[in-house]
C-alpha positions as CSV (number, residue, x, y, z in Angstrom):
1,X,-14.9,209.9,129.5
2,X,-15.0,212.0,126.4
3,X,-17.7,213.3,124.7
4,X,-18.2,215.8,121.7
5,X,-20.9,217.8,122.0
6,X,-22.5,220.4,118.9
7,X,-24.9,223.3,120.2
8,X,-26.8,225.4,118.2
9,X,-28.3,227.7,119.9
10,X,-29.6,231.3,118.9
11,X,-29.8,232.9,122.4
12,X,-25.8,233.9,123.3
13,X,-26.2,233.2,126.8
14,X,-28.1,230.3,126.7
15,X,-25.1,228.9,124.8
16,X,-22.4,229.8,126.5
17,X,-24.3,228.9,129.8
18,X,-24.4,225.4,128.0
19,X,-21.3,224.8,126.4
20,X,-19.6,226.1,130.0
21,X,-21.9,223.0,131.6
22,X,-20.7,221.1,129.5
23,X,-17.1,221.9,129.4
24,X,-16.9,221.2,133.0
25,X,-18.4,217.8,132.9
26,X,-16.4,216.7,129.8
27,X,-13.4,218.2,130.2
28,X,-11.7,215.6,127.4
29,X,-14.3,216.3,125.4
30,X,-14.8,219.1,122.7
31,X,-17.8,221.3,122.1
32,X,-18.2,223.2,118.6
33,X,-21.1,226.1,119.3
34,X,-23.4,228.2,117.2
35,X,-26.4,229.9,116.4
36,X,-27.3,228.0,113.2
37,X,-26.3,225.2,110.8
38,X,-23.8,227.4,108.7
39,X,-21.9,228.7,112.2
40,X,-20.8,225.1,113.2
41,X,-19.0,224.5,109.7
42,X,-16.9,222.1,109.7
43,X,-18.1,220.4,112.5
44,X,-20.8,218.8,111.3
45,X,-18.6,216.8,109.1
46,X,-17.1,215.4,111.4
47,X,-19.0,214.3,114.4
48,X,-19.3,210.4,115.0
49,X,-21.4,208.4,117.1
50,X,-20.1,209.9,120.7
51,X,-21.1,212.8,119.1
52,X,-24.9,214.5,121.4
53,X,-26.3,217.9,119.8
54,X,-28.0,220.3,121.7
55,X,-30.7,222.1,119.5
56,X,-33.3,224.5,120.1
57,X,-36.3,222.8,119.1
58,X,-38.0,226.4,117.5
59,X,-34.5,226.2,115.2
60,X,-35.0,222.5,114.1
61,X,-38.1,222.9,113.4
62,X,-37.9,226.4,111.3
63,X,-34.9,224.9,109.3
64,X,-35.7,222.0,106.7
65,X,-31.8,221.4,106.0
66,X,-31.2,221.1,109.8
67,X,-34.0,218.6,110.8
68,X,-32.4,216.4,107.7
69,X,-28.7,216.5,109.1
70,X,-29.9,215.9,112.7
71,X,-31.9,212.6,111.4
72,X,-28.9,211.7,109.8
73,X,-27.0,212.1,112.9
74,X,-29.4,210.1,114.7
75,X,-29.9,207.4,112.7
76,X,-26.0,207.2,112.8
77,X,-26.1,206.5,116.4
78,X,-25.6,210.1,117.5
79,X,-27.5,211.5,121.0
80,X,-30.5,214.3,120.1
81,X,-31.1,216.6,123.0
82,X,-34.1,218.9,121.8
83,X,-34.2,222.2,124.1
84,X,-37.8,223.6,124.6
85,X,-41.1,222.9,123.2
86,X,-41.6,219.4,123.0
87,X,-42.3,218.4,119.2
88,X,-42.9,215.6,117.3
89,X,-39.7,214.8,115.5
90,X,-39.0,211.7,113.4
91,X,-36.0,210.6,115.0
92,X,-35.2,209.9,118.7
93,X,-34.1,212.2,120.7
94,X,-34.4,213.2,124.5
95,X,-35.7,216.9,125.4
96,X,-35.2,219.5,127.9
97,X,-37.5,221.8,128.8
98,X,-36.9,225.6,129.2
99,X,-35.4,226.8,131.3
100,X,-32.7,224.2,131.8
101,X,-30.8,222.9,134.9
102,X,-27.5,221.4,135.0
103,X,-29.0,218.2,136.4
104,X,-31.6,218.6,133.7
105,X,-28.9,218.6,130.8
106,X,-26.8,215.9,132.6
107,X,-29.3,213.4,133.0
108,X,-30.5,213.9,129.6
109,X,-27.1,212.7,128.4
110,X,-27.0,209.8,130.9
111,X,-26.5,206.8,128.9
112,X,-29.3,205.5,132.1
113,X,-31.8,207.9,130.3
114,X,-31.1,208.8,126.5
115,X,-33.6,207.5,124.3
116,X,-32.8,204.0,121.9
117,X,-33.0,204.2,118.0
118,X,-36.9,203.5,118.6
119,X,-37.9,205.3,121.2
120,X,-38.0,209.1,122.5
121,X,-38.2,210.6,126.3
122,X,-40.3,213.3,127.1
């Protein structure tokens, strides 16, 4: 199976500890990391459908320019994983709670357990 994955992520270790997770799980699949909106560039322009994002949910909710291009994505058919504080977004999206588990992370991508265009997990 592959899967794209985007991460933003402020905390360096956090991230790699993800995207590492990740990269063994999907080994087909690509993972573009940063700490913000401007350091995944590129990336963001071209992610599809298969494409899940990984976002701190103190960064989403601090950045106005961020929350629109994430309900974009969603709406596009694109998985939301919001890491941390559970918040009311407008978009679906499953979260994970701080700190994670690889079982946590997995099972939040799970096509068994991601949330539908009108719904959201806690």
């Amino acid at each position: 199976m592959s899967k794209n994955f985007i991460i933003i992520e402020p905390d360096p270790i956090v991230c790699m500890d993800l995207e590492d997770m990740l990269v063994r799980q999907y080994p087909d699949g690509q993972v573009t990391a940063g700490f913000s909106l401007r350091d995944i560039g590129p990336a963001i322009n071209a992610y599809g459908p298969d494409t899940a994002f990984f976002i701190k949910s103190a960064v989403l909710g601090g950045d106005p320019d961020l929350a629109r291009v994430i309900r974009a994505a969603a709406t596009r058919g694109s998985l939301i994983v919001v890491m941390g504080k559970d918040k009311d977004f407008d978009f679906p999206a499953a979260y994970v709670e701080l700190p994670f588990t690889s079982d946590m992370v997995l099972a939040a991508i799970s096509p068994d357990t991601t949330p539908k265009p009108d719904e959201t997990t806690t």
